[in-house]
OpenMM code with the backbone's topology and positions (N, CA, C; nanometers):
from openmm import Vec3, app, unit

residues = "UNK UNK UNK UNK UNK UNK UNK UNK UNK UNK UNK UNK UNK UNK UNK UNK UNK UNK UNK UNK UNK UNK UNK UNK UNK UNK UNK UNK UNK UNK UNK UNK UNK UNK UNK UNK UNK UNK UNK UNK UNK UNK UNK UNK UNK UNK UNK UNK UNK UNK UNK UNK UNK UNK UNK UNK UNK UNK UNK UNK UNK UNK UNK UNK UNK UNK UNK".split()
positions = [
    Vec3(-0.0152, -2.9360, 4.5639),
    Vec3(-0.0233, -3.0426, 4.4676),
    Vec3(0.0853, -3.0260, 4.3620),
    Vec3(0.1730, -3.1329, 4.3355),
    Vec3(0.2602, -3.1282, 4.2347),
    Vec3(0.2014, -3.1695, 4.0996),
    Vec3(0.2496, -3.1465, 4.0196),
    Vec3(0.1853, -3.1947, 3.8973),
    Vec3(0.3093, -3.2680, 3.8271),
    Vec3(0.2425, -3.3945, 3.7477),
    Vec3(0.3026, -3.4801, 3.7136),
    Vec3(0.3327, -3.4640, 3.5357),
    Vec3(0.4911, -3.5069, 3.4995),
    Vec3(0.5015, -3.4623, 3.3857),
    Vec3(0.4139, -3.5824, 3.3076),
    Vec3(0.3779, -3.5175, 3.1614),
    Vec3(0.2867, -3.5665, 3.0670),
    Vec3(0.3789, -3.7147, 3.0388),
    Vec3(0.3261, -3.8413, 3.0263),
    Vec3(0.4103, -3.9421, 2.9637),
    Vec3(0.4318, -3.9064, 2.7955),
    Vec3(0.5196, -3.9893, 2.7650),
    Vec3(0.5678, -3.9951, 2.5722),
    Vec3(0.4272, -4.0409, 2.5502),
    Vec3(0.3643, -4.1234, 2.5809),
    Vec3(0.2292, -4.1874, 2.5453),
    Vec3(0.1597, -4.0813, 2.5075),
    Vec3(0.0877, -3.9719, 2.6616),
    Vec3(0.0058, -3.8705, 2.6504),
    Vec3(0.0190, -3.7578, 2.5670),
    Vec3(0.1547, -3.7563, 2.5403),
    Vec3(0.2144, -3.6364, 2.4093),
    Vec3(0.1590, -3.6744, 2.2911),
    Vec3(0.2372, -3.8142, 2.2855),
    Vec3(0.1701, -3.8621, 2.1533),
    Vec3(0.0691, -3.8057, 2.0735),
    Vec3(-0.0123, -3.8811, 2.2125),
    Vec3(-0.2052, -3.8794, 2.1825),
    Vec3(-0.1938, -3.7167, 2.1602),
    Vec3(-0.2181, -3.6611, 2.2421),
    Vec3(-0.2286, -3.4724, 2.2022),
    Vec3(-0.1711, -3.4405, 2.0873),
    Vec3(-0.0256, -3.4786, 2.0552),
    Vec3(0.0316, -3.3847, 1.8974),
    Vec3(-0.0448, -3.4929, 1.8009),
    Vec3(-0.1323, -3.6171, 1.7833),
    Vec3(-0.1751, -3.7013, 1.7180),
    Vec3(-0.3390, -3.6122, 1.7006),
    Vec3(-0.4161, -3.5845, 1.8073),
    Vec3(-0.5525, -3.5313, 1.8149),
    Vec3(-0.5155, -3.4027, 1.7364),
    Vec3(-0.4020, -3.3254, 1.7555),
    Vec3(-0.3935, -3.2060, 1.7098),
    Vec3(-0.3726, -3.1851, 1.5680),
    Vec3(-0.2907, -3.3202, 1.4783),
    Vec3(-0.3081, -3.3591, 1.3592),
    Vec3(-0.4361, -3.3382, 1.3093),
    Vec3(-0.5300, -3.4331, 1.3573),
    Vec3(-0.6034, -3.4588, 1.3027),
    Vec3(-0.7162, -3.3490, 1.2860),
    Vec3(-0.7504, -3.2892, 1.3848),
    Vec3(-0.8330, -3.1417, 1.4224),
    Vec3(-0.7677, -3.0894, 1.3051),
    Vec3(-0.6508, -3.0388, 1.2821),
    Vec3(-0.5693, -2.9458, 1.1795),
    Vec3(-0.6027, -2.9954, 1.0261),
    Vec3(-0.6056, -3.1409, 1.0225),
    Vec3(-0.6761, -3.2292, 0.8686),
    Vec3(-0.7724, -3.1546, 0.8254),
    Vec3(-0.8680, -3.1304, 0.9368),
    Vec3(-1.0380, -3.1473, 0.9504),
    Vec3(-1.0184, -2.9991, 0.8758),
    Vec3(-0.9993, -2.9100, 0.9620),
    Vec3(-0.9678, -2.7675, 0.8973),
    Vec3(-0.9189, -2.7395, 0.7948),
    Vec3(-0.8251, -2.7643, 0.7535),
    Vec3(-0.8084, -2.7916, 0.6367),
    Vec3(-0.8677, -2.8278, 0.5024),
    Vec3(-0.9556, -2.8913, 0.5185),
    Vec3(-1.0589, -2.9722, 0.4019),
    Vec3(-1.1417, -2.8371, 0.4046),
    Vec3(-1.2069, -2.8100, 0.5831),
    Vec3(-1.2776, -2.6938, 0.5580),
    Vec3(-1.2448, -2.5732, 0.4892),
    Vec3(-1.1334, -2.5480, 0.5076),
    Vec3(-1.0697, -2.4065, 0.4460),
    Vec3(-1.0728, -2.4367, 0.3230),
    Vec3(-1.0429, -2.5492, 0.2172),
    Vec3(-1.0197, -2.5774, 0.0776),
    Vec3(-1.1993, -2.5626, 0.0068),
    Vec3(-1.2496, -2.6427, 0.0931),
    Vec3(-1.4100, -2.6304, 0.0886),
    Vec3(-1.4726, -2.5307, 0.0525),
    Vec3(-1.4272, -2.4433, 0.1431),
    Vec3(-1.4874, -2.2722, 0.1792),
    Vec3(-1.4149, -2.1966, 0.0244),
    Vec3(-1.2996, -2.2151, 0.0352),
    Vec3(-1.2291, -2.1453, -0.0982),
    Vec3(-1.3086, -2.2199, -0.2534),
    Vec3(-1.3399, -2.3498, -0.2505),
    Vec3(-1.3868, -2.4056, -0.3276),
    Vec3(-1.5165, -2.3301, -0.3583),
    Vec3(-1.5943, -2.3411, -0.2846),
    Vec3(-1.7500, -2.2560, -0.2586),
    Vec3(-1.7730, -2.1240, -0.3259),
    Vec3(-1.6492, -2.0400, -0.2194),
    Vec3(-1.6249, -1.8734, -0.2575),
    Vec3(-1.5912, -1.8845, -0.3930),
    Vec3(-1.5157, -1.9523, -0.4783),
    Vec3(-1.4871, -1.9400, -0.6303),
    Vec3(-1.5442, -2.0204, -0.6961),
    Vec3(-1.6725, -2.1251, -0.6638),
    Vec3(-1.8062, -2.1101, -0.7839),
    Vec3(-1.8766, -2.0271, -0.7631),
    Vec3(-1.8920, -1.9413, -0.6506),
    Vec3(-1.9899, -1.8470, -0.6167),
    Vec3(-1.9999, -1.7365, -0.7103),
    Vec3(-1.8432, -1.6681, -0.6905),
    Vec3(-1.7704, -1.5772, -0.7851),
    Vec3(-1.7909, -1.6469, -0.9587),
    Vec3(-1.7694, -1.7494, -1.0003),
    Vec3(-1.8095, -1.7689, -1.1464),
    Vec3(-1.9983, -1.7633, -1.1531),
    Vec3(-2.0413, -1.8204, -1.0799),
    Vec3(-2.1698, -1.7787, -1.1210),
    Vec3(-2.2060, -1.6410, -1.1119),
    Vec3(-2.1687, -1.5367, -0.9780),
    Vec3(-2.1627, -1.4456, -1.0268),
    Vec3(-2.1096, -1.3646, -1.1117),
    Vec3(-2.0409, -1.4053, -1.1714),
    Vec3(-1.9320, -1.3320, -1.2509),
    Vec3(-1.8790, -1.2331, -1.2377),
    Vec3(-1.8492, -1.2306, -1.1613),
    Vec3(-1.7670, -1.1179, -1.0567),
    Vec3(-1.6257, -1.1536, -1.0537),
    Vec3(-1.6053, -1.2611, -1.0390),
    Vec3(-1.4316, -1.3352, -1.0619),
    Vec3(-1.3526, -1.1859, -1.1034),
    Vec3(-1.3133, -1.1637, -1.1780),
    Vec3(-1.2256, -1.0727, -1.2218),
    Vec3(-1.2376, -0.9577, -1.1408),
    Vec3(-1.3513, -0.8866, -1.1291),
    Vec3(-1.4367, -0.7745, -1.0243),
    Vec3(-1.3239, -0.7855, -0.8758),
    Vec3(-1.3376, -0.8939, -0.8461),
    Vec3(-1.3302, -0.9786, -0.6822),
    Vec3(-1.1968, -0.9825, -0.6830),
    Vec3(-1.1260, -1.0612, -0.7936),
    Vec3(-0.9598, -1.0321, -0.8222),
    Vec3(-0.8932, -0.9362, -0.7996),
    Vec3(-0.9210, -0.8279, -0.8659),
    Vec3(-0.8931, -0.6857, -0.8702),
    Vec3(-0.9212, -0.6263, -0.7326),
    Vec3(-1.0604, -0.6507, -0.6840),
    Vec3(-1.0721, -0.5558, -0.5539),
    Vec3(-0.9382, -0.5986, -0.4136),
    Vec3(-0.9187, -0.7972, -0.4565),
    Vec3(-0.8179, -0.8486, -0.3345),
    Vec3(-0.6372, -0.7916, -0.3798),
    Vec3(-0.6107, -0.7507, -0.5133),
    Vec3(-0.4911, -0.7227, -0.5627),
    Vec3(-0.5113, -0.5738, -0.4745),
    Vec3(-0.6038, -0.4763, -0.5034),
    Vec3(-0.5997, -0.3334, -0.4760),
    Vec3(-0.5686, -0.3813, -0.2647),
    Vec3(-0.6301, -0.4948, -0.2149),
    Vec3(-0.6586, -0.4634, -0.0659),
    Vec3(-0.4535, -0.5274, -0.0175),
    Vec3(-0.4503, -0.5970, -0.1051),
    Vec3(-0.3426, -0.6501, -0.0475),
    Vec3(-0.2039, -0.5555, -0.0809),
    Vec3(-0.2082, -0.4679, -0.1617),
    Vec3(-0.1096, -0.3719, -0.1979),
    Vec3(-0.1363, -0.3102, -0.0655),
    Vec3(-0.2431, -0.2343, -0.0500),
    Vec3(-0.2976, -0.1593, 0.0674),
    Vec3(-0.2004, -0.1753, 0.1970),
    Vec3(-0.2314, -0.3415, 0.2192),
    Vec3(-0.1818, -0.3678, 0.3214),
    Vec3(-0.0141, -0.3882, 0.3387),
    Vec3(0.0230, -0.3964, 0.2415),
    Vec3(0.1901, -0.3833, 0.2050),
    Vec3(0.1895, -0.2696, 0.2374),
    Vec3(0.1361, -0.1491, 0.1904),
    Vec3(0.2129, -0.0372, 0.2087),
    Vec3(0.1794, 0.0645, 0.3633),
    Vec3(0.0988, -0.0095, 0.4101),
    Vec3(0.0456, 0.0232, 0.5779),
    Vec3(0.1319, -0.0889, 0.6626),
    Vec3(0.1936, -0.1957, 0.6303),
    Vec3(0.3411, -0.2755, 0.6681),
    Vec3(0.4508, -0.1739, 0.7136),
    Vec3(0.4818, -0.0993, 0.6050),
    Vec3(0.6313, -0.0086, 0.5428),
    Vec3(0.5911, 0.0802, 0.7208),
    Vec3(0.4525, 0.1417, 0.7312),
    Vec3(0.4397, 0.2513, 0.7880),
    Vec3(0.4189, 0.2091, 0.9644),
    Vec3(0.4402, 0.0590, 0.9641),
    Vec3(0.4335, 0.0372, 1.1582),
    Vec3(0.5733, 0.1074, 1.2060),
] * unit.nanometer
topology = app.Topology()
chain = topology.addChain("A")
for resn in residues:
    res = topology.addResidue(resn, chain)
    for name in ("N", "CA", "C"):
        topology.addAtom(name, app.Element.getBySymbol(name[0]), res)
């Protein structure tokens, strides 16, 4: 069986569906970040939570240097 190339049409549609899926996620991810930082002000942890992601992300810079 040969397989037939995709038309400009069928591309379309796919990089168009794939837009839109990627929108959707998006809102979710802003959502989720939205959520996680009233969570953090009601707990009041904000600053706590700041500090612990500054200490993890140095971390990970300097375990970068060492691949």
């Amino acid at each position: 069986m040969s397989k037939k190339k995709p038309s400009k049409k069928e591309i379309e549609t796919v990089i168009s569906n794939m837009i839109v899926h990627l929108r959707a996620l998006e809102e979710r991810v802003v959502g989720l970040d939205n959520l996680l930082g009233m969570y953090l002000q009601y707990k009041k942890e904000n600053n706590s939570f700041q500090e612990f992601v500054n200490k993890k992300l140095e971390e990970a810079k300097g375990n970068e240097g060492n691949k």
